[in-house]
Biopython code that builds the backbone (N, CA, C, O; Angstrom):
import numpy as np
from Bio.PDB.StructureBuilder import StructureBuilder

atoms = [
    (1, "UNK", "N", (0.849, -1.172, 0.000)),
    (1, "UNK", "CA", (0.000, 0.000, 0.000)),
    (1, "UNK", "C", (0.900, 1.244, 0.000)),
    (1, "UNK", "O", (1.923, 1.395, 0.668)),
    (2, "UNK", "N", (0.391, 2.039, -0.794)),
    (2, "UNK", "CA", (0.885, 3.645, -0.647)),
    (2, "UNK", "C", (0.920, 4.343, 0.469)),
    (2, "UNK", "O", (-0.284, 4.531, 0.645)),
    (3, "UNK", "N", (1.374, 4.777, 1.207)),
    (3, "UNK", "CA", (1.106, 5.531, 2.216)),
    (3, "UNK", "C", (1.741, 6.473, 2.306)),
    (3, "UNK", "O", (2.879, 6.448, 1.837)),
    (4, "UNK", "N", (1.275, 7.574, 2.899)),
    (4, "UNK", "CA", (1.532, 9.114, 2.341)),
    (4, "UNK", "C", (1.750, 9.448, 4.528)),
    (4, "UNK", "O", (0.976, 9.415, 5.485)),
    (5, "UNK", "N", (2.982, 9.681, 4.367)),
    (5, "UNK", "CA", (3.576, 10.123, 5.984)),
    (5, "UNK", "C", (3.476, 12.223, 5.889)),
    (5, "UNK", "O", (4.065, 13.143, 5.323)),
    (6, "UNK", "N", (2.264, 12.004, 6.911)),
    (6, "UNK", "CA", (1.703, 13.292, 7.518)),
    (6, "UNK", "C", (2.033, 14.023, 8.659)),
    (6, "UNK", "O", (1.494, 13.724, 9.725)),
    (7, "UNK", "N", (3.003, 15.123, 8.584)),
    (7, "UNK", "CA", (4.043, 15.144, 9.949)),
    (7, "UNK", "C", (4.465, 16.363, 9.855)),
    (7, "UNK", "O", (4.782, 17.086, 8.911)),
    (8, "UNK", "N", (4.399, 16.543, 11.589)),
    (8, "UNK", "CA", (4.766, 18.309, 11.457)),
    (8, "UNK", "C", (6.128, 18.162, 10.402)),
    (8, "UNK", "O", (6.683, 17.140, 9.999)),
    (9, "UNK", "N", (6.429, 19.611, 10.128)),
    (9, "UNK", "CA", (7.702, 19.855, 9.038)),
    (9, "UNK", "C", (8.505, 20.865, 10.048)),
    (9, "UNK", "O", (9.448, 20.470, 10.732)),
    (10, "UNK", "N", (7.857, 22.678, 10.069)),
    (10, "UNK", "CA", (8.234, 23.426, 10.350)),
    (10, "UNK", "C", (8.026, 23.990, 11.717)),
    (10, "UNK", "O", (8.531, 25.077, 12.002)),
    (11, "UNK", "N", (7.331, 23.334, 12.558)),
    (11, "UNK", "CA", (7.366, 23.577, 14.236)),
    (11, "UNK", "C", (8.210, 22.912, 14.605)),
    (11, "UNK", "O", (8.474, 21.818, 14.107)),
    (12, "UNK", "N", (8.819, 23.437, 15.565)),
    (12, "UNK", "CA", (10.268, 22.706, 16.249)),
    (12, "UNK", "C", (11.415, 22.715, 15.147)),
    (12, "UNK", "O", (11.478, 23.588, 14.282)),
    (13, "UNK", "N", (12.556, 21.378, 15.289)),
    (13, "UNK", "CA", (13.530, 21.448, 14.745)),
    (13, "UNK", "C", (13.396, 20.460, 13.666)),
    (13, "UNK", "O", (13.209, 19.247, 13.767)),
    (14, "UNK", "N", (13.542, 21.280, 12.483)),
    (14, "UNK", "CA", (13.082, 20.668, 11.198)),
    (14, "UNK", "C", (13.885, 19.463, 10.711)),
    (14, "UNK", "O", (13.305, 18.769, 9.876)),
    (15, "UNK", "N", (15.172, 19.066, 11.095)),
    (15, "UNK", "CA", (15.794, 18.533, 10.853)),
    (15, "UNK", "C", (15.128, 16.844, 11.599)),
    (15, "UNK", "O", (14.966, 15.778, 11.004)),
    (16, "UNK", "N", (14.883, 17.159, 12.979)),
    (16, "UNK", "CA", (14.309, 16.151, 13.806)),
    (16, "UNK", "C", (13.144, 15.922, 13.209)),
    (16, "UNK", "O", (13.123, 14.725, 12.926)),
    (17, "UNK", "N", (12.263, 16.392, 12.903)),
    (17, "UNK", "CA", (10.602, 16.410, 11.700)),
    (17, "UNK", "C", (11.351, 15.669, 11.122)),
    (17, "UNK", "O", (11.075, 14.539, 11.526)),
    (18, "UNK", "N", (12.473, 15.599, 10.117)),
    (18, "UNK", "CA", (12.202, 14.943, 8.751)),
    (18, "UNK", "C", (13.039, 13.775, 9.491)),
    (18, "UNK", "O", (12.778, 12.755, 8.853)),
    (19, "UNK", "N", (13.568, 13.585, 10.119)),
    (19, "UNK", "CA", (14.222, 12.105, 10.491)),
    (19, "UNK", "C", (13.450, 11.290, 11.222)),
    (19, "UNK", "O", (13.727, 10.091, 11.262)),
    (20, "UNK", "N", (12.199, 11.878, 12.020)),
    (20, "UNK", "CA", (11.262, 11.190, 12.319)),
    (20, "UNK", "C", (10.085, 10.897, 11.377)),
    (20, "UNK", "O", (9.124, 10.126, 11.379)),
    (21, "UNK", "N", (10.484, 11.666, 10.726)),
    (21, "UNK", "CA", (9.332, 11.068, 9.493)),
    (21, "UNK", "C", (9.818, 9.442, 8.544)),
    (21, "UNK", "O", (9.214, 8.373, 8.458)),
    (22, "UNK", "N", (11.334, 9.960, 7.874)),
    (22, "UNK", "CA", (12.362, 8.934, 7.865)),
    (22, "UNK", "C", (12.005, 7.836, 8.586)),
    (22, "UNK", "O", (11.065, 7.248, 8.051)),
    (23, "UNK", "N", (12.543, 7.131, 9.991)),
    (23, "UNK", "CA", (12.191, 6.699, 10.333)),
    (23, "UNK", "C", (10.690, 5.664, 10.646)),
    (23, "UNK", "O", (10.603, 4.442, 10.774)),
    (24, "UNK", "N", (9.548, 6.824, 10.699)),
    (24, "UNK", "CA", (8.596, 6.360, 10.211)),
    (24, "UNK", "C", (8.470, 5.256, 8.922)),
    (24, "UNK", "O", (7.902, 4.164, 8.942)),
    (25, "UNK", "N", (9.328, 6.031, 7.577)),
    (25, "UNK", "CA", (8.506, 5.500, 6.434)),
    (25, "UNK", "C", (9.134, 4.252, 6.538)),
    (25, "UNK", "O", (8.691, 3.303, 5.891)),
    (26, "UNK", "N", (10.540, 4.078, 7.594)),
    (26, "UNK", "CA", (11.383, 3.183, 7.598)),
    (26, "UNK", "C", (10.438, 1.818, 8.023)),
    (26, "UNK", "O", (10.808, 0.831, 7.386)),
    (27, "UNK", "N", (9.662, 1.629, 8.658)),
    (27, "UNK", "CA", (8.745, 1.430, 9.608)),
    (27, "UNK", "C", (7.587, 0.731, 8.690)),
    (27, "UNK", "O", (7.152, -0.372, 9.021)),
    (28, "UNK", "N", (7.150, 1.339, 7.643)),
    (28, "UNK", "CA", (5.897, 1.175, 6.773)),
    (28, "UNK", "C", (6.970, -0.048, 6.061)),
    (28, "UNK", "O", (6.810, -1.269, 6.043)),
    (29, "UNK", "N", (7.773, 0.541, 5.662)),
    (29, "UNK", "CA", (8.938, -0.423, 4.582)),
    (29, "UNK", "C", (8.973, -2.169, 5.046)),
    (29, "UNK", "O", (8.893, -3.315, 4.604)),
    (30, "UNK", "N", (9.208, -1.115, 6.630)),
    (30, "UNK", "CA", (9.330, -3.386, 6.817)),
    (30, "UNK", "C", (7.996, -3.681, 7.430)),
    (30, "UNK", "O", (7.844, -4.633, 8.196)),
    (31, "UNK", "N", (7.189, -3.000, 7.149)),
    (31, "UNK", "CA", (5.520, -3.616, 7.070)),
    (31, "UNK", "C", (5.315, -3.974, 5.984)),
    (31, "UNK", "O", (4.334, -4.706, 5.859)),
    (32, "UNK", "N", (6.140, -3.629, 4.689)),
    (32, "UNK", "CA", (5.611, -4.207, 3.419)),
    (32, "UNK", "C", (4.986, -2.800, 2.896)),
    (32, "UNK", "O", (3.972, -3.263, 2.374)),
    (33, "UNK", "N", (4.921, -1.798, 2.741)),
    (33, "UNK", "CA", (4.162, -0.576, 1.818)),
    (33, "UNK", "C", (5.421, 0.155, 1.453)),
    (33, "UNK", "O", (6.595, -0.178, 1.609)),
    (34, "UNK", "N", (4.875, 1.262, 0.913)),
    (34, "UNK", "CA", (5.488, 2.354, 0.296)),
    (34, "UNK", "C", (5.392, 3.380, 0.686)),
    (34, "UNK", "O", (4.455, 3.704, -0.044)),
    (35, "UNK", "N", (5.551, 4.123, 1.184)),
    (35, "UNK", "CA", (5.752, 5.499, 1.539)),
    (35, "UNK", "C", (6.103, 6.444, 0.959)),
    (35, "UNK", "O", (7.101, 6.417, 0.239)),
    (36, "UNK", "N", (5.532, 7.268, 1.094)),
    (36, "UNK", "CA", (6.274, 8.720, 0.805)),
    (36, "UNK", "C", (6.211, 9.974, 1.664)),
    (36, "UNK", "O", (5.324, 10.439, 2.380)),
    (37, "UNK", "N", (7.515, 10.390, 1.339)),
    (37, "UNK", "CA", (7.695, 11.614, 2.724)),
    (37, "UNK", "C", (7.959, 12.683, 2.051)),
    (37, "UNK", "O", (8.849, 12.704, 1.202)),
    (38, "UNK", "N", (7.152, 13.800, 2.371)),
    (38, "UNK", "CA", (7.207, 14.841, 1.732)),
    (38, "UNK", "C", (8.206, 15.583, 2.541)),
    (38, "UNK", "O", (8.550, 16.616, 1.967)),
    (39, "UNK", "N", (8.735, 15.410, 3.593)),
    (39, "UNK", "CA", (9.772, 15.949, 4.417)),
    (39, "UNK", "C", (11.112, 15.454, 3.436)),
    (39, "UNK", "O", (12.014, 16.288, 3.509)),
    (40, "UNK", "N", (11.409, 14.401, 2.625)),
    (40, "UNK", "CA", (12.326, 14.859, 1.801)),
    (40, "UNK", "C", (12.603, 15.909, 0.691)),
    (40, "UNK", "O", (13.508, 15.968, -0.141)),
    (41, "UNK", "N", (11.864, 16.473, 0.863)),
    (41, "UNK", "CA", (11.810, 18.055, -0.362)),
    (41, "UNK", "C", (12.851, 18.804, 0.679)),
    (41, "UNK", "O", (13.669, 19.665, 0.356)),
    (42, "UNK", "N", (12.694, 18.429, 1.622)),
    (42, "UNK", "CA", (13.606, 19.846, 2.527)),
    (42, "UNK", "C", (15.034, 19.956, 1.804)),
    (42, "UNK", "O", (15.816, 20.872, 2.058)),
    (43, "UNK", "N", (15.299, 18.941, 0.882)),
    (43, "UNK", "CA", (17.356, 18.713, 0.531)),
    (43, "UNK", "C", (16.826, 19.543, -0.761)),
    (43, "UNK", "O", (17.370, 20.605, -1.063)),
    (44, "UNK", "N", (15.678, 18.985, -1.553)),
    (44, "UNK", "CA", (15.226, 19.742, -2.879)),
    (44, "UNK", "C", (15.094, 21.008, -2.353)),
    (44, "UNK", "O", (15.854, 21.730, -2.999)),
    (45, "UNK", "N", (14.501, 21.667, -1.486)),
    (45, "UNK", "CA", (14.648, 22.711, -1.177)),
    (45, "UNK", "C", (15.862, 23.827, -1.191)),
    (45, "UNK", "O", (15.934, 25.028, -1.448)),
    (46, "UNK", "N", (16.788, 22.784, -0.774)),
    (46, "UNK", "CA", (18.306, 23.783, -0.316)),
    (46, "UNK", "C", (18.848, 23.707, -1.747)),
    (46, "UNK", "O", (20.026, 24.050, -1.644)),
    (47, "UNK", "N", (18.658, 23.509, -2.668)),
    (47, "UNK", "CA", (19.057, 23.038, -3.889)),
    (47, "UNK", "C", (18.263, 24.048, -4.904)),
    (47, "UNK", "O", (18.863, 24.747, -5.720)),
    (48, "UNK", "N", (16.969, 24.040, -4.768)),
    (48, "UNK", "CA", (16.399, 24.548, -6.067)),
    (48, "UNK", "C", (15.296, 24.900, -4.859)),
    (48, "UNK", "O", (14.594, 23.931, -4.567)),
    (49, "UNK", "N", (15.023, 26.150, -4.094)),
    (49, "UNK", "CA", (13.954, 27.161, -3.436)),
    (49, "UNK", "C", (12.772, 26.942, -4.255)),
    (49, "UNK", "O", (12.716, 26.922, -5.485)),
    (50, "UNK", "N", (11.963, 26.802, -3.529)),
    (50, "UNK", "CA", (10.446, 26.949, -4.098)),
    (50, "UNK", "C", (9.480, 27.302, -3.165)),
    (50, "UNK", "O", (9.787, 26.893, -2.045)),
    (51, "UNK", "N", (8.115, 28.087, -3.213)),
    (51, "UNK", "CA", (7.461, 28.656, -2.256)),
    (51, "UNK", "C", (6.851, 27.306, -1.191)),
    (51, "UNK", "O", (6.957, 26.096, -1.393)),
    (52, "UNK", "N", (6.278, 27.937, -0.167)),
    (52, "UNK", "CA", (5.148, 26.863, 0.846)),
    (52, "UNK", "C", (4.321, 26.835, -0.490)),
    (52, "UNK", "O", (5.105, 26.245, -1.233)),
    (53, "UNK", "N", (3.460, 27.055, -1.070)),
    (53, "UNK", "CA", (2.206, 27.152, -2.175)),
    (53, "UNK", "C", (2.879, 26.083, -2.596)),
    (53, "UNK", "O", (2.215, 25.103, -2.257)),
    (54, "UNK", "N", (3.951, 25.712, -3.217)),
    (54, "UNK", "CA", (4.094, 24.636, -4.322)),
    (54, "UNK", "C", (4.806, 23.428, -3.537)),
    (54, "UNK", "O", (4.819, 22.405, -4.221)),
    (55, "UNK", "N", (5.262, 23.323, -2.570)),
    (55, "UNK", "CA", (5.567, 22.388, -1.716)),
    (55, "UNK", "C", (4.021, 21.652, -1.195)),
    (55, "UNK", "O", (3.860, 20.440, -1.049)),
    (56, "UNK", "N", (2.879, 22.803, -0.947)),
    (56, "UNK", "CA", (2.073, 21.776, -0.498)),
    (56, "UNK", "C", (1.038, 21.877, -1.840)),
    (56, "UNK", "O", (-0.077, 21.451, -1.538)),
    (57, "UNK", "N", (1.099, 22.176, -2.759)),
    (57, "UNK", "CA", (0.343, 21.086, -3.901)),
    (57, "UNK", "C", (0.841, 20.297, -4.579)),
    (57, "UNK", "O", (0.172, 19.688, -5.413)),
    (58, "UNK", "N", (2.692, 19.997, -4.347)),
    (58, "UNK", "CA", (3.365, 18.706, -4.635)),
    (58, "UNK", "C", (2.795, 17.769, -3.891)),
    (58, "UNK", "O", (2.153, 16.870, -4.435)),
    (59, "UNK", "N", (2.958, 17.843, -2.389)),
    (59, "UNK", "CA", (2.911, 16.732, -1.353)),
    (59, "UNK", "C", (1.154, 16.542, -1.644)),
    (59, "UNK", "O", (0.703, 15.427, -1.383)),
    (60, "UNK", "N", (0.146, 17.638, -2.190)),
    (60, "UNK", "CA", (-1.501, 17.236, -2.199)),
    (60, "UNK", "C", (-1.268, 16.475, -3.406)),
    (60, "UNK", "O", (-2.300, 15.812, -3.505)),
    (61, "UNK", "N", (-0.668, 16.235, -4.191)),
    (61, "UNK", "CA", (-0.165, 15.252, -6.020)),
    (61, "UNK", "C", (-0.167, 13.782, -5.807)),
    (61, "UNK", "O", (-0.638, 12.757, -6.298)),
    (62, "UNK", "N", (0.739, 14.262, -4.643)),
    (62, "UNK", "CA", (1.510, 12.700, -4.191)),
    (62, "UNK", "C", (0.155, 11.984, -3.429)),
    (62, "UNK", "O", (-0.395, 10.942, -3.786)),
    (63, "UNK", "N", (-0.205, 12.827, -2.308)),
    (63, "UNK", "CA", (-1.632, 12.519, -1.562)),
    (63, "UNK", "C", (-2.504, 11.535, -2.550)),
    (63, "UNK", "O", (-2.976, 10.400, -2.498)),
    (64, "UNK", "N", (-2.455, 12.433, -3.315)),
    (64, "UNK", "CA", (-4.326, 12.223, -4.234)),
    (64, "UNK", "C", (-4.235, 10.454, -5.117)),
    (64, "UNK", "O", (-5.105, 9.747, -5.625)),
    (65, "UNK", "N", (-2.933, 10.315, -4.963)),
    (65, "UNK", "CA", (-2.201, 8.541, -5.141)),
    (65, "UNK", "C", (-2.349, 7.682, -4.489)),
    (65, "UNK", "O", (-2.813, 6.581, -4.786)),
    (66, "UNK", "N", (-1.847, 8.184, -3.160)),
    (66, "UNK", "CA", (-1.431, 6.995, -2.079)),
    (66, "UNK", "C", (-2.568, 6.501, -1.176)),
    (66, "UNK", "O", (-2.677, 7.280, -0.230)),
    (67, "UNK", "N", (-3.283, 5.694, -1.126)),
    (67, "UNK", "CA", (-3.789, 4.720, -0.659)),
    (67, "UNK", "C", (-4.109, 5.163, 1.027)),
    (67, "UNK", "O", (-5.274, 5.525, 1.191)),
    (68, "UNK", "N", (-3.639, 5.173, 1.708)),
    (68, "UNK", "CA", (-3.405, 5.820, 3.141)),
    (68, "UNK", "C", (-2.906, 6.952, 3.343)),
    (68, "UNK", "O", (-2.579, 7.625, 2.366)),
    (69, "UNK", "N", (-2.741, 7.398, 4.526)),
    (69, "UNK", "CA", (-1.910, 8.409, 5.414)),
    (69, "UNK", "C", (-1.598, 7.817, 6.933)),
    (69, "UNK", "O", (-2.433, 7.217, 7.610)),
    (70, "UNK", "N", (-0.536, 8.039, 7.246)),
    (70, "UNK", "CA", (0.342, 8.241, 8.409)),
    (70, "UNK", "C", (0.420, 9.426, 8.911)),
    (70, "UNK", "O", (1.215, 10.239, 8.439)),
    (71, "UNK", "N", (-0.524, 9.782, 10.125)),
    (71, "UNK", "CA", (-0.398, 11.348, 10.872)),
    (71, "UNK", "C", (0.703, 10.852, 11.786)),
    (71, "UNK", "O", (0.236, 10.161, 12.691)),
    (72, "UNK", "N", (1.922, 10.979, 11.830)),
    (72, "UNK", "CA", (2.660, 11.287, 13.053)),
    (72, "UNK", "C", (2.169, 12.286, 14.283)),
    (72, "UNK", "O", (1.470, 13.287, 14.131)),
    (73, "UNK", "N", (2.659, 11.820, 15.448)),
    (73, "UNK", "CA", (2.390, 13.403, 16.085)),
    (73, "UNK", "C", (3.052, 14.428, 16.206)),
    (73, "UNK", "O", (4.179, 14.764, 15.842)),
    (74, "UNK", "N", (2.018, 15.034, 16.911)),
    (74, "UNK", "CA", (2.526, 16.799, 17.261)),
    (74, "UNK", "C", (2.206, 17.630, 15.998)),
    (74, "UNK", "O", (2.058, 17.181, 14.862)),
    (75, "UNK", "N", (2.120, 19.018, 16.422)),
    (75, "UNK", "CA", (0.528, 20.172, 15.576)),
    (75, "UNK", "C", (1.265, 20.531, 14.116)),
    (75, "UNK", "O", (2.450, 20.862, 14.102)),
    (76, "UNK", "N", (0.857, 20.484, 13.483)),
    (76, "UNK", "CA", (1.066, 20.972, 11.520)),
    (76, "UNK", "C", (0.036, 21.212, 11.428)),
    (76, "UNK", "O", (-0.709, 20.293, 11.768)),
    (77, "UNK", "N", (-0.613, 22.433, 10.972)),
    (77, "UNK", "CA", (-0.780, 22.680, 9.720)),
    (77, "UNK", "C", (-1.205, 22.032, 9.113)),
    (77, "UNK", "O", (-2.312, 21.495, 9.157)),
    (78, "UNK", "N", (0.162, 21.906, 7.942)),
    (78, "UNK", "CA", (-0.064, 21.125, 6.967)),
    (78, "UNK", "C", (-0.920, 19.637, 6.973)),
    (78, "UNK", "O", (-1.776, 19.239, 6.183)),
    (79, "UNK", "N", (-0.374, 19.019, 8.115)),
    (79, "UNK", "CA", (-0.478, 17.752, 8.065)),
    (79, "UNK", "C", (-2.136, 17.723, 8.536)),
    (79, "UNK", "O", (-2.873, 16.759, 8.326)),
    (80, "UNK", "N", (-2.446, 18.662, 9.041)),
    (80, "UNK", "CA", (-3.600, 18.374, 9.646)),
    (80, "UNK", "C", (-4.578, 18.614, 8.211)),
    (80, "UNK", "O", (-5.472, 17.768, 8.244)),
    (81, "UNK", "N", (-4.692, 19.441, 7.038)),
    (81, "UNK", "CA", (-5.190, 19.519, 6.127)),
    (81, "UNK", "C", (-4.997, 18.036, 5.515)),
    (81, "UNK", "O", (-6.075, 17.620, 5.091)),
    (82, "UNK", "N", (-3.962, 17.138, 5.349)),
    (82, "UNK", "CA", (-3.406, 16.518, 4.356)),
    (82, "UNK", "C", (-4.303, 15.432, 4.979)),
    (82, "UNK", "O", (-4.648, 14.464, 4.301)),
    (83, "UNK", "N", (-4.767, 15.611, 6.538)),
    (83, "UNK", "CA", (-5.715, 14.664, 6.697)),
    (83, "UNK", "C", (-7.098, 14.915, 6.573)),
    (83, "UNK", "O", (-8.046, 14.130, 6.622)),
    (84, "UNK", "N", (-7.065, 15.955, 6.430)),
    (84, "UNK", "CA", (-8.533, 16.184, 6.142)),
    (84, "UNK", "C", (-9.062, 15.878, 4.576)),
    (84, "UNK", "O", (-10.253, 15.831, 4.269)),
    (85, "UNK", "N", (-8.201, 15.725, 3.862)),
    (85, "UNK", "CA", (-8.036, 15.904, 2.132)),
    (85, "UNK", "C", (-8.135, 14.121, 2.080)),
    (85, "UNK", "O", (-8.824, 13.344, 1.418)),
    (86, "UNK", "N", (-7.437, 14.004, 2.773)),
    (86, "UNK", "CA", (-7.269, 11.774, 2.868)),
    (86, "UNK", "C", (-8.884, 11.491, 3.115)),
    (86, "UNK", "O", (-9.659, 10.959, 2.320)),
    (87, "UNK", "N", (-9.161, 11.978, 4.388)),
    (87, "UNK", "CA", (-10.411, 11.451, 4.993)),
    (87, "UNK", "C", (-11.544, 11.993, 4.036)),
    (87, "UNK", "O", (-12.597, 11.368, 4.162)),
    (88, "UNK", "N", (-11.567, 12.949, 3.168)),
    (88, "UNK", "CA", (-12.562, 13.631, 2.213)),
    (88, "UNK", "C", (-12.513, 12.755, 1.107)),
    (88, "UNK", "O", (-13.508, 12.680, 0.386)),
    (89, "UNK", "N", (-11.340, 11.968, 0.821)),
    (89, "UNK", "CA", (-11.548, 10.433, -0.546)),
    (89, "UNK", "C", (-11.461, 9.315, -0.006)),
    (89, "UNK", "O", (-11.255, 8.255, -0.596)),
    (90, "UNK", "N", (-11.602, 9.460, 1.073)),
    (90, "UNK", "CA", (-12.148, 7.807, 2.124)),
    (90, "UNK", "C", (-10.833, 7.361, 2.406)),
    (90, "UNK", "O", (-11.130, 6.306, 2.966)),
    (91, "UNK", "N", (-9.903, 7.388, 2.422)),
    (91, "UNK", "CA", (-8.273, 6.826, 2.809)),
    (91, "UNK", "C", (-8.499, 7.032, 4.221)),
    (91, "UNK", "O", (-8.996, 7.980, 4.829)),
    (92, "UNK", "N", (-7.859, 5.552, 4.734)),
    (92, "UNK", "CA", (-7.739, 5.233, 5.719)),
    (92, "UNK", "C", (-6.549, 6.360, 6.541)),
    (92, "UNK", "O", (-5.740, 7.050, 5.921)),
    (93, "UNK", "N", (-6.659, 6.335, 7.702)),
    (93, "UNK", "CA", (-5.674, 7.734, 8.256)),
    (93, "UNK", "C", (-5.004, 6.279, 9.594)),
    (93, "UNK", "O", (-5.406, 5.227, 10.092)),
    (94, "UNK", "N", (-4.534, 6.630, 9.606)),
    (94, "UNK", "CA", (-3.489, 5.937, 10.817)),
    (94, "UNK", "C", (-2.644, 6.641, 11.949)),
    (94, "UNK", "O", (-1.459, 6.827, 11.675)),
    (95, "UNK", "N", (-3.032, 6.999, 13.013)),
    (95, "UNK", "CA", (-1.852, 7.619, 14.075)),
    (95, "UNK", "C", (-1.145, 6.717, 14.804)),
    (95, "UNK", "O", (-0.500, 7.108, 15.777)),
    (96, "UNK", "N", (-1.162, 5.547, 14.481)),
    (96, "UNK", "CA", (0.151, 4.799, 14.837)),
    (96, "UNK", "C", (0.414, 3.562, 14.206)),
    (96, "UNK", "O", (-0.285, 2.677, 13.711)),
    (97, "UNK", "N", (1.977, 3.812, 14.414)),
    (97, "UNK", "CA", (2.304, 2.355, 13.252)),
    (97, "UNK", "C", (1.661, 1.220, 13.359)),
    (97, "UNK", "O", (1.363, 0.328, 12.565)),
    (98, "UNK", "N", (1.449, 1.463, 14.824)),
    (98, "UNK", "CA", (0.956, 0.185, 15.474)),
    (98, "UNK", "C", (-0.287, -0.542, 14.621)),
    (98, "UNK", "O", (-0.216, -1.709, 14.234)),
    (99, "UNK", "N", (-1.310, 0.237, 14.414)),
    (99, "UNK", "CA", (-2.558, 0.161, 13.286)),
    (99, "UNK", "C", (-2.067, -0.498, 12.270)),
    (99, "UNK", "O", (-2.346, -1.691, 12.151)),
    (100, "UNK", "N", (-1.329, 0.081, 11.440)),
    (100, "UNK", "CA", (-0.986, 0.261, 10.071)),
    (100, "UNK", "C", (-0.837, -1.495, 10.135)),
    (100, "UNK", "O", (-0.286, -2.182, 10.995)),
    (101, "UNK", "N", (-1.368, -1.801, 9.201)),
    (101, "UNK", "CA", (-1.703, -3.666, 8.826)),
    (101, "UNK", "C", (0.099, -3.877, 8.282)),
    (101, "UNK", "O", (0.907, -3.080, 7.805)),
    (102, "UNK", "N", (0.176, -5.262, 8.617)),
    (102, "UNK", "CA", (1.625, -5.781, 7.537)),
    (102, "UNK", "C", (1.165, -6.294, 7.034)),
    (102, "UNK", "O", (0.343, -7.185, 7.251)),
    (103, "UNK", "N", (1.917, -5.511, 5.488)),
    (103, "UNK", "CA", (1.557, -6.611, 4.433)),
    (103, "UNK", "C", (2.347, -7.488, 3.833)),
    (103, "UNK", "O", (1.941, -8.223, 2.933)),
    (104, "UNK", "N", (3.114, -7.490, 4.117)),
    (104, "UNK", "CA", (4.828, -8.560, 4.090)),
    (104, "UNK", "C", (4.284, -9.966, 3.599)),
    (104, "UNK", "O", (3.802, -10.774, 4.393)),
    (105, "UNK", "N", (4.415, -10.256, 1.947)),
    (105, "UNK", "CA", (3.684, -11.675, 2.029)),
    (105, "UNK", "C", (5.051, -12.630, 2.425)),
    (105, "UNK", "O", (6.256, -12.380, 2.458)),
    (106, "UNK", "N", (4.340, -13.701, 2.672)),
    (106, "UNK", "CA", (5.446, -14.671, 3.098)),
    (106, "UNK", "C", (5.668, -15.534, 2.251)),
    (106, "UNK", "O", (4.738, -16.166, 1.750)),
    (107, "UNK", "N", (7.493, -15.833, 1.767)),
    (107, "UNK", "CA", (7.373, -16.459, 1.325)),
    (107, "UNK", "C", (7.550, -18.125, 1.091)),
    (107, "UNK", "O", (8.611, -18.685, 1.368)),
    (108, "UNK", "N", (6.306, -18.893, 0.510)),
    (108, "UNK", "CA", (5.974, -19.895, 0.810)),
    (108, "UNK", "C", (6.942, -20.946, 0.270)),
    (108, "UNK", "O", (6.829, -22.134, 0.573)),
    (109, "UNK", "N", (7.774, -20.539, -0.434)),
    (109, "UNK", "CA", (9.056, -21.159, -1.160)),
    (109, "UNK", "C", (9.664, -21.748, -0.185)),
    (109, "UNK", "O", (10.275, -22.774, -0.485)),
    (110, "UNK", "N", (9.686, -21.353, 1.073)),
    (110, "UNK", "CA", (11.070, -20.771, 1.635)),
    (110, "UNK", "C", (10.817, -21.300, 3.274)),
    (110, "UNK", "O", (11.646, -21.420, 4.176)),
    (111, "UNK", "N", (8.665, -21.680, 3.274)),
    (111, "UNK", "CA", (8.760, -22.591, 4.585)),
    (111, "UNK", "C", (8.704, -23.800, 4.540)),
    (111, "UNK", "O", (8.878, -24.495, 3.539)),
    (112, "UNK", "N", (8.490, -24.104, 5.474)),
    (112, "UNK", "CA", (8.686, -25.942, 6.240)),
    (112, "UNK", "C", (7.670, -26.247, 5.970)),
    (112, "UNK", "O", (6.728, -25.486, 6.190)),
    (113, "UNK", "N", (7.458, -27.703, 5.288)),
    (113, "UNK", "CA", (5.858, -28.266, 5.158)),
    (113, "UNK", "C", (5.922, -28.969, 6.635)),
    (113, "UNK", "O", (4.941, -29.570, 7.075)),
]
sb = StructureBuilder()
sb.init_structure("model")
sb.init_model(0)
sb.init_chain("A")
sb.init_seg("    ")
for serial, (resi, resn, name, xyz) in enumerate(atoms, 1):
    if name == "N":
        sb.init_residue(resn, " ", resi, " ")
    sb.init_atom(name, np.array(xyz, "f"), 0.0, 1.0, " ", f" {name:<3s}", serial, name[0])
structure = sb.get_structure()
């Protein structure tokens, strides 16, 4: 599954935001999904500047794809729209990994009859 990681960016220390987001998608990965973190734009950022306006109708692009959302905690903004935009096309929202289903198939090659 797609899942789209929803997480403060710019309250507190932005650097800690995007490594906990990191982390997070790290998290979905060995559940078996896909992720995407819009907290990696911050390196695109230092590279090639672009406004808040187009940062968050990239990350609403990516949204309008992915299958789920992952709200991390603590207050955004952003993130709090990005769930409101999920929950407005029926996508499941998740505030903890814990929820989030594994989908890791197993493979059957590889067990014991």
């Amino acid at each position: 599954m797609r899942i789209y990681v929803a997480a403060p960016y710019s309250q507190g220390d932005q650097m800690l935001n995007v490594r906990a987001a990191i982390e997070a998608a790290e998290a979905l990965m060995a559940k078996g999904h896909t992720p995407f973190v819009p907290h990696l734009s911050a390196l695109w950022q230092l590279v090639a500047p672009h406004s808040n306006d187009f940062w968050y109708r990239y990350g609403m692009e990516w949204l309008e794809v992915c299958n789920a959302v992952l709200r991390l905690p603590g207050p955004s903004v952003g993130a709090d729209a990005e769930v409101r935009v999920a929950e407005a096309q029926g996508k499941p929202v998740y505030y903890s990994l814990a929820n989030v289903p594994d989908m890791r198939v197993i493979d059957e090659s590889t067990t014991a009859d």
